[in-house]
RODO-2510 file (C-alpha; in nm, 4 decimals, decimal comma):
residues 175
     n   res          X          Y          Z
     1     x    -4,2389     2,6398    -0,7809
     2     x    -4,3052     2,5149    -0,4446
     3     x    -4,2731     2,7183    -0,1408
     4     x    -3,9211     2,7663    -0,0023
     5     x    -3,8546     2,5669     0,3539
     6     x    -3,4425     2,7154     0,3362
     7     x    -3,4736     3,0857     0,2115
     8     x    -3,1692     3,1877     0,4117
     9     x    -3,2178     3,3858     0,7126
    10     x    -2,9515     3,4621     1,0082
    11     x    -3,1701     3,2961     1,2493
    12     x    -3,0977     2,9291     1,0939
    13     x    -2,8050     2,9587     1,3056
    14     x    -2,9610     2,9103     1,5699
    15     x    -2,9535     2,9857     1,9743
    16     x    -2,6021     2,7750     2,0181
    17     x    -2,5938     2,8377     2,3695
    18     x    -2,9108     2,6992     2,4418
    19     x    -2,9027     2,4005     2,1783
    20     x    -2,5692     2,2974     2,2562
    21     x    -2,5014     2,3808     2,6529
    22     x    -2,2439     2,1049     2,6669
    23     x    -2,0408     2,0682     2,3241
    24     x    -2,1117     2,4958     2,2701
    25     x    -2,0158     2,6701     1,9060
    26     x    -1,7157     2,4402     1,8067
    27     x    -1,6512     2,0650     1,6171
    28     x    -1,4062     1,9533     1,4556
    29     x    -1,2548     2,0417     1,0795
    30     x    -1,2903     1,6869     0,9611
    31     x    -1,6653     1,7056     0,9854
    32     x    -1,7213     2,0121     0,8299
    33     x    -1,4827     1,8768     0,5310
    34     x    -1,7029     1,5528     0,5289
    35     x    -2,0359     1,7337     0,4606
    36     x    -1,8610     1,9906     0,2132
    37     x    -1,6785     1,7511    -0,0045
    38     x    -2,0015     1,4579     0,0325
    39     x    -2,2073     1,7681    -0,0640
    40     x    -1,9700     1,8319    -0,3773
    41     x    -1,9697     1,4820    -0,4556
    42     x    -2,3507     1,4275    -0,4542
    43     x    -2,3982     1,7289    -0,6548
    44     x    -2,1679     1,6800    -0,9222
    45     x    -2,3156     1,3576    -1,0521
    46     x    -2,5997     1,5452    -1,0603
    47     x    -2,4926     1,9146    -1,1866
    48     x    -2,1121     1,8203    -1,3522
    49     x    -1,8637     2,0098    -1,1988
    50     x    -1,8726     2,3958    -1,3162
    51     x    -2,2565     2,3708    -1,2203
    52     x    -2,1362     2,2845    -0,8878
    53     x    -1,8500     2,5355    -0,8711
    54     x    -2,1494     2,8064    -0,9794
    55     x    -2,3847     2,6523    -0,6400
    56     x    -2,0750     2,6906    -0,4360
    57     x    -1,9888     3,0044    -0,5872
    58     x    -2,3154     3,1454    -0,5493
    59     x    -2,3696     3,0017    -0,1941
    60     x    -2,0751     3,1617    -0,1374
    61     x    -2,1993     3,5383    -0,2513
    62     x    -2,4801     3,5317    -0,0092
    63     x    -2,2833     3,4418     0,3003
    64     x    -2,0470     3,6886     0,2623
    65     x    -2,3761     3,9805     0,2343
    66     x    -2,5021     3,8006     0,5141
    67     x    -2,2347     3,8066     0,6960
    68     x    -2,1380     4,1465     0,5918
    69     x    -2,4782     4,2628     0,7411
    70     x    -2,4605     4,0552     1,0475
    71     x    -2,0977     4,0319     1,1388
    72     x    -1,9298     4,3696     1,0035
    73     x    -2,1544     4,6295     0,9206
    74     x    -2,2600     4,6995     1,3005
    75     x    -1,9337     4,7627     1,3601
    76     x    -1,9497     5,0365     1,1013
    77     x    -1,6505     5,0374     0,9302
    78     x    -1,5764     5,3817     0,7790
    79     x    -1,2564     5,2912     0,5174
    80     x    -1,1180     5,0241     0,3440
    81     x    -0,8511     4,9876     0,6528
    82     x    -1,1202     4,9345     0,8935
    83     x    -1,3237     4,6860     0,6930
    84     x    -0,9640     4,4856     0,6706
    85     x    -0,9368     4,4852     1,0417
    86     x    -1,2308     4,3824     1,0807
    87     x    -1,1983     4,0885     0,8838
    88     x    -0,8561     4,0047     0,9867
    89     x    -0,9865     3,9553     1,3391
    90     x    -1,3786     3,7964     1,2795
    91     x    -1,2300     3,5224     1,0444
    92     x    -0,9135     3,4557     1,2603
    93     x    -1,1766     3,4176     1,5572
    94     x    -1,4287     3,2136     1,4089
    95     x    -1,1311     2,9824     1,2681
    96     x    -1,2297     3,0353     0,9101
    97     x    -0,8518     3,1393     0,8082
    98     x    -0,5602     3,4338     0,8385
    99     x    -0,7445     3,6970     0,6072
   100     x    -0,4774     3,9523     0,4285
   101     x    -0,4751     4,2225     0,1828
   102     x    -0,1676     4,1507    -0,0342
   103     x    -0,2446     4,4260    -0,2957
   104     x    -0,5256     4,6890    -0,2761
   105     x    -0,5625     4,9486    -0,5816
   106     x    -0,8410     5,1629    -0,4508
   107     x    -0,9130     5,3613    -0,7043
   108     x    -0,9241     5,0349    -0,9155
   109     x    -1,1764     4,8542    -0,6968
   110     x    -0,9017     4,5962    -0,7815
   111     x    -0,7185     4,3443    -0,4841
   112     x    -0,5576     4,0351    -0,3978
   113     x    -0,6789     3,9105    -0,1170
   114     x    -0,5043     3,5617     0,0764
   115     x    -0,6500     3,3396     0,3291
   116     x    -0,4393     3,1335     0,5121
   117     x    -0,4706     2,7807     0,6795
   118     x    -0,7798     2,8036     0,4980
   119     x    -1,1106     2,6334     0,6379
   120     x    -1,1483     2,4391     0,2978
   121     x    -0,8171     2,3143     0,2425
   122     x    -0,5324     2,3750     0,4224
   123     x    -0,3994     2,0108     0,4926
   124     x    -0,5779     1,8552     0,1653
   125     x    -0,3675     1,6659    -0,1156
   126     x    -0,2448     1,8386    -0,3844
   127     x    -0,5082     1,7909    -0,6415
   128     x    -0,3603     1,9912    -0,8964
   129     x    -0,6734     2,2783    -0,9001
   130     x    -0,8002     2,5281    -0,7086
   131     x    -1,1008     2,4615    -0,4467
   132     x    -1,2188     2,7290    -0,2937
   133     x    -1,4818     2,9054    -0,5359
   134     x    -1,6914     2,9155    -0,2014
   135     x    -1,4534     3,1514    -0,1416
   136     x    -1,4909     3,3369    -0,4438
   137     x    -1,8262     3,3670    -0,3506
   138     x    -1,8137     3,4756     0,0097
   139     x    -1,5242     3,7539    -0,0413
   140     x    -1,7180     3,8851    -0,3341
   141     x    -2,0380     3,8842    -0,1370
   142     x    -1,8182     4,1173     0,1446
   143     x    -1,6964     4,3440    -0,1340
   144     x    -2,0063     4,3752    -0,3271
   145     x    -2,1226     4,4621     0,0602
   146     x    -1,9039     4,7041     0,1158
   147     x    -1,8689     4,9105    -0,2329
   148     x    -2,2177     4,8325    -0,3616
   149     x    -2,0690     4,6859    -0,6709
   150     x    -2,0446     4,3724    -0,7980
   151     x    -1,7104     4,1755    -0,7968
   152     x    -1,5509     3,9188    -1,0397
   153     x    -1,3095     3,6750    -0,7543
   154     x    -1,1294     3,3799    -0,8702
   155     x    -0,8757     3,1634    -0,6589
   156     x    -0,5266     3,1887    -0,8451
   157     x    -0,3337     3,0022    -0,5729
   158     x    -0,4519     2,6995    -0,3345
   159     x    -0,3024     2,4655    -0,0678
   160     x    -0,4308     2,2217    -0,3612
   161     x    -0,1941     2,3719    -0,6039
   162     x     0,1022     2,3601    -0,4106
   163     x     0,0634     2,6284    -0,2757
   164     x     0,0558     2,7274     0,1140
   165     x    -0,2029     3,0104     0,1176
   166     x    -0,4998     3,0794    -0,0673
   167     x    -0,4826     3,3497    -0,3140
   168     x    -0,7745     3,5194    -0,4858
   169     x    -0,7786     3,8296    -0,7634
   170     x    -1,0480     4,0459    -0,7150
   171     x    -1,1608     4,3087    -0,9876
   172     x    -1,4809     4,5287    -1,0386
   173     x    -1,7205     4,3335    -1,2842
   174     x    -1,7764     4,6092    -1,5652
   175     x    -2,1294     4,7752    -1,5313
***
């Protein structure tokens, strides 16, 4: 195998001050839909789609450690209340959706989690599926974070579905 040019690092992000003084941090949601869904589309004639939904799904995992590390661990959240907050507020603030805990069994390790006017497809047709396992991904990447333990997340309700929040089970993966 070839060396890596992407391994993933927090400093891909960049300086966005510096690189973009005049447009800053924000663009619009249609562009970030057109890569995503060109992206899918590309790799799909290539992969078929459940080898795509395990990319996305797996792309997904290590954003949300990254941004575990990056975004919520320095503010050092002590309980499961704090980490919520937390959430609630980053991923309201950076646009990504309304994050809520609609169930939380504890001592289970086992929650439903919603994100609202979701980054990925709030506003899309109903396609009759679910299409957020980026989702999956990232919110078991946070959990995984957070517990140490790995995390099983699948999407049972989408804009795409008909319905008007995202809605994801997430259970401890049996070790």
């Amino acid at each position: 195998m070839s060396e890596r040019k992407y391994a993933f690092s927090w400093s891909l992000l960049g300086d966005i001050a510096a690189g973009r003084p005049n447009l800053g941090p924000t663009l619009r949601l249609e562009v970030y839909r057109l890569m995503q869904f060109c992206f899918r589309d590309v790799l799909e004639k290539r992969y078929g789609t459940d080898g795509v939904d395990d990319i996305f799904r797996e792309a997904g995992l290590l954003a949300g450690e990254e941004y575990y590390k990056n975004i919520i661990a320095p503010t050092k959240p002590a309980d499961f209340a704090a980490l919520v907050s937390t959430l609630e507020v980053s991923l309201r603030n950076l646009g990504v959706g309304v994050f809520r805990v609609e169930r939380a069994k504890l001592d289970e390790l086992d929650f439903v989690l919603t994100v609202s006017e979701d980054l990925d497809c709030s506003g899309l047709p109903e396609l009759g599926y679910e299409t957020c396992v980026y989702d999956e991904g990232f919110l078991g990447g946070i959990l995984k974070s957070y517990t140490g333990r790995e995390f099983k997340v699948r999407e049972v309700d989408c804009w795409c579905t008909s319905d008007r929040t995202c809605r994801f089970e997430a259970r401890l993966v049996a070790e």
